[in-house]
C-alpha positions in Angstrom: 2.4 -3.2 -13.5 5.8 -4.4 -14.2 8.9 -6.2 -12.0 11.4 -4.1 -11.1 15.1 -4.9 -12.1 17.2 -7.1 -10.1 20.2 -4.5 -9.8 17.8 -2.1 -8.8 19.0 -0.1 -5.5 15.3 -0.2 -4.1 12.5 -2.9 -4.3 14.7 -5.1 -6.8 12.9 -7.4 -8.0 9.1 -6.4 -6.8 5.9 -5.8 -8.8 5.4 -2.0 -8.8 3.0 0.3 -10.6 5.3 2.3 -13.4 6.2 5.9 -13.2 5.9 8.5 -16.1 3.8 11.5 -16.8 0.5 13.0 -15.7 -2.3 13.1 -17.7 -5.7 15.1 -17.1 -7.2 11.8 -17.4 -5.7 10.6 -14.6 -7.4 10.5 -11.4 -4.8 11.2 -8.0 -5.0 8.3 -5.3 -3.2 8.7 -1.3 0.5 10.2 -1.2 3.2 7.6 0.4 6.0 7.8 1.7 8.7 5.1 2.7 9.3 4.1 6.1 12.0 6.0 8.2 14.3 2.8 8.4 14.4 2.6 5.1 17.7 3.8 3.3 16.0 5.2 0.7 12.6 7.3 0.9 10.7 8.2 -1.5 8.0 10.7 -1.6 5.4 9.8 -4.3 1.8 9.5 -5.8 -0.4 6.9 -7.4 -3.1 7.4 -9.7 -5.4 5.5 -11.8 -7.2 5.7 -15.0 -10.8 4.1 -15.8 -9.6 2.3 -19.2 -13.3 0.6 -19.0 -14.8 1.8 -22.2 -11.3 2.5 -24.0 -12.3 5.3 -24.6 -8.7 6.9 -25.3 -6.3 3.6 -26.9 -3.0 6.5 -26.7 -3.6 6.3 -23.0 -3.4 3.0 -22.6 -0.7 1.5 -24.9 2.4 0.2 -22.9 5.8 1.3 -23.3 8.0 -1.9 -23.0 11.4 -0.2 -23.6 11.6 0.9 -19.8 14.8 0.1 -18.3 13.8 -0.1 -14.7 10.6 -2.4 -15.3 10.3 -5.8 -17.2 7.3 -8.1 -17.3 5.3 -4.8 -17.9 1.9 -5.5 -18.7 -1.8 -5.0 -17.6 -3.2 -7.5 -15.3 -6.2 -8.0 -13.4 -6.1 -6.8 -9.1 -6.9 -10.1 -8.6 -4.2 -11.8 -10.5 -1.9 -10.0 -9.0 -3.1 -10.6 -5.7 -3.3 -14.1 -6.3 0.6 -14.5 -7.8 1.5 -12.4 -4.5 -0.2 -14.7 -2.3 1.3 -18.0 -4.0 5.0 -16.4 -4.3 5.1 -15.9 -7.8 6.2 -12.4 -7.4 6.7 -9.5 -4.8 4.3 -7.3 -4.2 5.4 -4.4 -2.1 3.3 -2.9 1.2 1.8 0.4 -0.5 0.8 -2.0 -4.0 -0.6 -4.2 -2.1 -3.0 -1.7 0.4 -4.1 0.2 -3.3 -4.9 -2.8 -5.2 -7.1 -4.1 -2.0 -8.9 -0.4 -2.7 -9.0 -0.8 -6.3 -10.9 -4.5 -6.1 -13.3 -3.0 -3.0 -13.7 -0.3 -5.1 -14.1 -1.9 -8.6 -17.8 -0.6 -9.2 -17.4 2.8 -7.9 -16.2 6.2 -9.2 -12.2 6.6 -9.0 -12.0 9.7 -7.4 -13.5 7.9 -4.6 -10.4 6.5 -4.3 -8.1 9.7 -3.4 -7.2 10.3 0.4 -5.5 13.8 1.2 -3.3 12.1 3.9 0.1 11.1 3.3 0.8 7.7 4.4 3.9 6.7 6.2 4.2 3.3 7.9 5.3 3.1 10.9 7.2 -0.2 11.5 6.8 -2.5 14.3 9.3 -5.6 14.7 6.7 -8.4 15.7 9.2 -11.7 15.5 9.2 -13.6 12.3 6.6 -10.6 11.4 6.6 -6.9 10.4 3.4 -4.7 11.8 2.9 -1.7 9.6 0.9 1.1 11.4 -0.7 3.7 9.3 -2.3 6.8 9.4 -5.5 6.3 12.2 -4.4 3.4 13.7 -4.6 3.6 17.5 -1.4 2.9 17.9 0.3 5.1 15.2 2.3 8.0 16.4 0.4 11.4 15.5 3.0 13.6 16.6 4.7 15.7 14.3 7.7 13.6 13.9 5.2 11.0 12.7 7.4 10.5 9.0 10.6 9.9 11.7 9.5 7.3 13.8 12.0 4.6 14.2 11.1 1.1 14.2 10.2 -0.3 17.8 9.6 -3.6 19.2 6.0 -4.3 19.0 4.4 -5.3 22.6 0.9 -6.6 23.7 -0.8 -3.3 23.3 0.0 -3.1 19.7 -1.7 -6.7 19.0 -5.0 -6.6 20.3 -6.9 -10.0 20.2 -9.3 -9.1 17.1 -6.9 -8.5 14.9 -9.3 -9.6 11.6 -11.6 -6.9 12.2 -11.0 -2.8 11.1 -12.0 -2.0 15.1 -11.9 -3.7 18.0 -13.6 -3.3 21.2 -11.1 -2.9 24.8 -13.8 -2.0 27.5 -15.6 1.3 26.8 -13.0 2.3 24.0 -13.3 1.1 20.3 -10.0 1.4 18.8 -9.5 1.4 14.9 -6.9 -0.6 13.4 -5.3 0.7 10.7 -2.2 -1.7 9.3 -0.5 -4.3 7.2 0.8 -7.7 8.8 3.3 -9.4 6.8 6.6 -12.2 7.1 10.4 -11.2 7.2 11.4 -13.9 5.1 10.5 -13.9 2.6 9.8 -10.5 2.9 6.6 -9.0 2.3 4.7 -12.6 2.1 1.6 -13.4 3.5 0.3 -9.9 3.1 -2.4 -8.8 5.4 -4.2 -5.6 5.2 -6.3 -4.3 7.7 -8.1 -1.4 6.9 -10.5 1.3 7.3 -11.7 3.1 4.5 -10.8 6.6 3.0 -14.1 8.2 4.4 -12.7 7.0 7.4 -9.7 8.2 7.5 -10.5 12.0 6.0 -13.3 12.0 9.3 -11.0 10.8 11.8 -8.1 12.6 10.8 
């Protein structure tokens, strides 16, 4: 991962994943796609690669010389969730939901990690707090303007009392939660991600 510049028109300053070319070696995870209220939207794909054995050192060299990245290095999921967490660096919504998948996932086999839904938040304004719905959430707009859905105000219905938990019960309906919780200022800290995993989501969808 590297930081991204400070002069940079989107994300500046943030811990991203780099960009570059595709490799048959690489293994495709979920397509995302920025927020509606965001001034810029981008339209793009993660993958990984299983650098376990190193079996193929060419793949994994890094290329330092980018001019949109700095601090570019390999680090552990857990590092960088624990720098996030203490406000050493930035870590942005979509990073932070794939690297939660990467350490849940850390024994199993990476293409267990694709999902062929595109995720698009869907922003709710929660005070001092930003709700982000994704795909499957009960709350989430399906419709077909779900990629244009303005950010709202978010209201009782959208915060149901057990909010730790991937489901939660309301009478004789289980309703799947589906979202990331995190401050305003500053923005993106205190990261929470609650989430239901890819089977899930290709079964409900």
């Amino acid at each position: 991962m590297g930081r991204r510049c400070s002069r940079s028109s989107f994300l500046p300053n943030a811990f991203v994943f780099p960009g570059g070319m595709v490799d048959d070696t690489d293994k495709a995870m979920p397509n995302w796609l920025t927020p509606f209220d965001y001034g810029k939207r981008f339209d793009t794909y993660f993958y990984t690669l299983d650098v376990s054995d190193n079996s193929d050192k060419e793949a994994i060299k890094i290329d330092s010389k980018s001019k949109e990245l700095y601090e570019i290095d390999w680090y552990s999921a857990e590092e960088i969730v624990n720098r996030a967490n203490s406000g050493q660096l930035i870590l942005p919504p979509p990073q932070a939901y794939e690297i939660r998948r990467i350490i849940e996932n850390r024994f199993g086999n990476l293409e267990q990690l694709y999902c062929p839904l595109k995720l698009c938040p869907q922003l709710l304004d929660a005070g001092d707090k930003v709700i982000a719905l994704l795909n499957n959430d009960f709350a989430y707009n399906h419709d077909q303007n779900s990629t244009e859905t303005p950010m709202r105000k978010a209201c009782s219905a959208d915060l149901p009392s057990a909010i730790g938990t991937s489901t939660v019960n309301e009478g004789k309906t289980r309703r799947q939660l589906h979202r990331m919780i995190f401050n305003k200022k500053p923005l993106w800290s205190q990261m929470k991600v609650i989430y239901c995993s890819t089977q899930q989501s290709q079964q409900q969808r």
